[in-house]
C-alpha positions as CSV (number, residue, x, y, z in Angstrom):
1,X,0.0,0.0,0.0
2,X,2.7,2.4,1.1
3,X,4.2,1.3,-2.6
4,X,1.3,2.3,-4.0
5,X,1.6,5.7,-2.6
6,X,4.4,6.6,-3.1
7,X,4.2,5.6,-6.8
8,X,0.9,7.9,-7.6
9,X,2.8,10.7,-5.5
10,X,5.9,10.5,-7.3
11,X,3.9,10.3,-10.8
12,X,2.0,13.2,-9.9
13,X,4.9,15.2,-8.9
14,X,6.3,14.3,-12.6
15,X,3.6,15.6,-14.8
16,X,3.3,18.7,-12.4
17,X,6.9,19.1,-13.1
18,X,5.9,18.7,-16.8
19,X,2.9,20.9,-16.7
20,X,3.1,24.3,-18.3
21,X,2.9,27.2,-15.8
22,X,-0.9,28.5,-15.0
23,X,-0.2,32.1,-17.1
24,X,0.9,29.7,-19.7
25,X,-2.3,27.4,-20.3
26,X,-4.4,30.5,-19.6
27,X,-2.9,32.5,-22.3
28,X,-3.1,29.3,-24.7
29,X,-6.8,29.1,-24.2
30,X,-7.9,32.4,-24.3
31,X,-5.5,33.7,-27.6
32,X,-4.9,30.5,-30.0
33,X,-7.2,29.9,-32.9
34,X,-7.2,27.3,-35.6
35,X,-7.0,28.2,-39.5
36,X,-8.2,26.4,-42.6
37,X,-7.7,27.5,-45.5
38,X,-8.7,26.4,-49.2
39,X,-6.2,25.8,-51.6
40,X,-7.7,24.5,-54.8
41,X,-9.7,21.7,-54.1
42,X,-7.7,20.6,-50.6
43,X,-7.8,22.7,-47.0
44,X,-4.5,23.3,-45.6
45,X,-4.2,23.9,-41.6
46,X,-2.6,25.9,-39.4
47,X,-3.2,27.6,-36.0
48,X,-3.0,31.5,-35.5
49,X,-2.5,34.2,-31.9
50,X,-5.0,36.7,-31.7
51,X,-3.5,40.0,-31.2
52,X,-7.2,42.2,-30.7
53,X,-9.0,44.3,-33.6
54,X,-10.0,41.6,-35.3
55,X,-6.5,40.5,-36.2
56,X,-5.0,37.4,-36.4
57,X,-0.9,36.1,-36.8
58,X,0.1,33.1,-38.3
59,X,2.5,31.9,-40.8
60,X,2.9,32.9,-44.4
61,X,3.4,29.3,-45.3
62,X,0.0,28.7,-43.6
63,X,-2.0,30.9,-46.0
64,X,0.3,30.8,-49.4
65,X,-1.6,29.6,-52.5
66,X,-4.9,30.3,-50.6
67,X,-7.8,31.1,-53.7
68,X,-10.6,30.3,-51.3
69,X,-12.3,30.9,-47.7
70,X,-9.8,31.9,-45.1
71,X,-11.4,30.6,-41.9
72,X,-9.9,31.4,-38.4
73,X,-12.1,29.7,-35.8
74,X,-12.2,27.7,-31.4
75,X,-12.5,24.7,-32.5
76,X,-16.1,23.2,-30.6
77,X,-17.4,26.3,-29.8
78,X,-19.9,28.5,-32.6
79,X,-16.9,31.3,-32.6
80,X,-15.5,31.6,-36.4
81,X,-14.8,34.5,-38.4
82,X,-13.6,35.0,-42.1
83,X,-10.9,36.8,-42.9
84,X,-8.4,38.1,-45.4
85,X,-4.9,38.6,-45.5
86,X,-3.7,42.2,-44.9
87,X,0.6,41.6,-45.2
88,X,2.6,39.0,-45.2
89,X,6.5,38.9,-44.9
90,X,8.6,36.0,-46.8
91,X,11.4,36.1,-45.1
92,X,10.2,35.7,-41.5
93,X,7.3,33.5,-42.6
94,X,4.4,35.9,-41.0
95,X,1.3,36.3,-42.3
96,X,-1.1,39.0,-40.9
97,X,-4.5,38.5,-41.4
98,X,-8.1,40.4,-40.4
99,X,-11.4,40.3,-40.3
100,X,-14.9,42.8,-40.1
101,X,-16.5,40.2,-38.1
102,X,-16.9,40.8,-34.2
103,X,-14.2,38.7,-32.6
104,X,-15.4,36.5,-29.4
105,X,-14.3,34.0,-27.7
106,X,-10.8,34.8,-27.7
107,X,-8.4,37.7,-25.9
108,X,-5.6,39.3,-27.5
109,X,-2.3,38.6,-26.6
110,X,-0.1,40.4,-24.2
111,X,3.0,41.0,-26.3
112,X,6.9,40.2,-24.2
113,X,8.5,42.6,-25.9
114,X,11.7,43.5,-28.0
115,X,14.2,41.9,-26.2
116,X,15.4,38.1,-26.3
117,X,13.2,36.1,-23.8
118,X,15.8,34.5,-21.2
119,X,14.0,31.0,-19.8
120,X,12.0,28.2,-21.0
121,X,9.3,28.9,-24.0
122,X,6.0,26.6,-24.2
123,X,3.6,27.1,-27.5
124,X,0.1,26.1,-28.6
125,X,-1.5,24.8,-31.4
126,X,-4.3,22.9,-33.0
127,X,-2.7,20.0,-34.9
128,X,-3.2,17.7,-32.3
129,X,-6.0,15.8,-33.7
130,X,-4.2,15.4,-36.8
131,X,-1.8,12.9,-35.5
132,X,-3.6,11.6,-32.5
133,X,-6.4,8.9,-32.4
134,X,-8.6,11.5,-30.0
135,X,-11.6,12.8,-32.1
136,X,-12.2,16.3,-32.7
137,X,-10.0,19.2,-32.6
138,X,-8.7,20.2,-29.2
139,X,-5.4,22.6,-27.8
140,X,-2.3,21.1,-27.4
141,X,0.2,23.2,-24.8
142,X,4.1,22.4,-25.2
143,X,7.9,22.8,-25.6
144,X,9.1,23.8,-21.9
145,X,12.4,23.7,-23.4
146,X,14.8,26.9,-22.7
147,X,14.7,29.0,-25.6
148,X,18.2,29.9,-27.4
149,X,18.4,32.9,-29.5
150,X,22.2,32.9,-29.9
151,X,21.3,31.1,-33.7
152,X,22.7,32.5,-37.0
153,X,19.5,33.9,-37.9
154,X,18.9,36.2,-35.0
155,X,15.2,36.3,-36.1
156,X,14.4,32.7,-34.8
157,X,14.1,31.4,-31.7
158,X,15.0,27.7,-30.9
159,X,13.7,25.7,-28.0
160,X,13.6,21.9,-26.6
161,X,10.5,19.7,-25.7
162,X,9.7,18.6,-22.7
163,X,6.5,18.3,-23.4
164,X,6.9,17.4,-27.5
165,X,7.6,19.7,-30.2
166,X,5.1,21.0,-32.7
167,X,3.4,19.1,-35.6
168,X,1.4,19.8,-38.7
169,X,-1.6,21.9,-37.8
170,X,0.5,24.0,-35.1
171,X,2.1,26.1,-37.4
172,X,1.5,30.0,-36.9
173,X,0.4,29.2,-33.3
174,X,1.4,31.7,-30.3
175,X,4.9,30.8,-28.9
176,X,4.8,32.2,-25.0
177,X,7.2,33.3,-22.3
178,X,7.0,31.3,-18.9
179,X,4.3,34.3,-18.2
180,X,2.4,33.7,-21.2
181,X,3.5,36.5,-23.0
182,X,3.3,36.2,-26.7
183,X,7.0,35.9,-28.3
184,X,5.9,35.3,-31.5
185,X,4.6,32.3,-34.6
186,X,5.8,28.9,-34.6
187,X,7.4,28.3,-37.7
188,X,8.1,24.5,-37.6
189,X,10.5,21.6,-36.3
190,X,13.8,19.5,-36.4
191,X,11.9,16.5,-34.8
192,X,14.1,17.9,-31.3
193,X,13.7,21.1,-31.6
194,X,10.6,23.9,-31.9
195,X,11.3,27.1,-33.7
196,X,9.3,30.4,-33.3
197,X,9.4,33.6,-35.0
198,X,11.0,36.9,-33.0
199,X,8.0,38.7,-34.0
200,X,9.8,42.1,-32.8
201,X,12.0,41.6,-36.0
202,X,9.8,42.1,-38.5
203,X,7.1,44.5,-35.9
204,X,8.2,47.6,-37.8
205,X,7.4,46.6,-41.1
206,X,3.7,45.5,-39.7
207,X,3.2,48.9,-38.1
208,X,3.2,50.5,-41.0
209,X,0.0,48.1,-42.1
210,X,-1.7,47.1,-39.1
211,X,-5.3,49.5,-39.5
């Protein structure tokens, strides 16, 4: 018995250490979104941070080639909105887009700043279900890895997984701070490693667009 206790204790102290902070998961829920977009006769996917005003970030890769419906939606919930894309920059892979529609169910992000995050960096996205045998479309929270900036292209971060990295479907989904302040887009994966945008590198060239 004392076995037995000692093994659920030591269990849950594991996926506690594992969990991502409270600020973290509540940030997650309340600013990721999931985009599909129709390319010719398929739907790509992607995920997206809502930054308030009816605008969404994700990545340019997300959208590119897109000749159809851009939807941005919470997945089981009636909150979806159409949208357009307003700019998007090649080089850091960002893609801006916005839409006339009332935005609910979501909060915008609360931005970290301009200077390199120091600590570990979790994400979100919506490509769970694309992998996974679970049905429907749900948030997945994770990295926990500490981030490193110190890369050749100073406009990326890079960061471990603890907790996985991202997978199809979470690209363009918000990469956060311990705090859950937004850093910036996940831009994809080395099967080890998670990579996210340094959205303050390319902020100045969005200024001039944002409405």
């Amino acid at each position: 018995m004392r076995f037995l206790a000692t093994t659920i204790l030591s269990l849950s102290l594991a996926l506690t250490a594992l969990a991502a902070p409270p600020a973290v998961e509540q940030a997650a829920k309340d600013s990721t979104a999931m985009v599909k977009v129709e390319v010719g006769n398929a739907t790509h996917r992607g995920s997206a941070a809502y930054i308030g005003s009816g605008i969404f970030i994700t990545n340019q890769h997300v959208v590119a080639g897109a000749d159809g419906k851009i939807i941005v939606s919470v997945p089981n919930t009636k909150h979806s909105f159409r949208c357009a894309v307003l700019a998007t920059h090649h080089y850091s892979d960002i893609a801006i887009l916005i839409t006339n529609q009332k935005v609910t169910g979501l909060k915008p992000v609360t931005f970290a700043g301009r200077t390199p995050r120091i600590g570990k960096i979790y994400a979100a996205g919506y490509g769970s279900s694309m992998h996974d045998d679970k049905k429907g479309e749900f948030l997945r929270v994770y990295g926990g890895g500490w981030g490193d900036f110190t890369l050749s292209n100073q406009s990326w971060y890079r960061f471990g997984g603890e907790e996985g990295c991202s997978i199809s479907g979470d690209s363009g989904g918000p990469a956060f701070d311990s705090e859950g302040r937004y850093i910036g887009p996940i831009w994809g994966t080395d099967d080890k490693n998670t990579y996210a945008v340094r959205f303050c590198h390319t902020f100045a060239f969005f200024a001039g667009v944002l409405p």
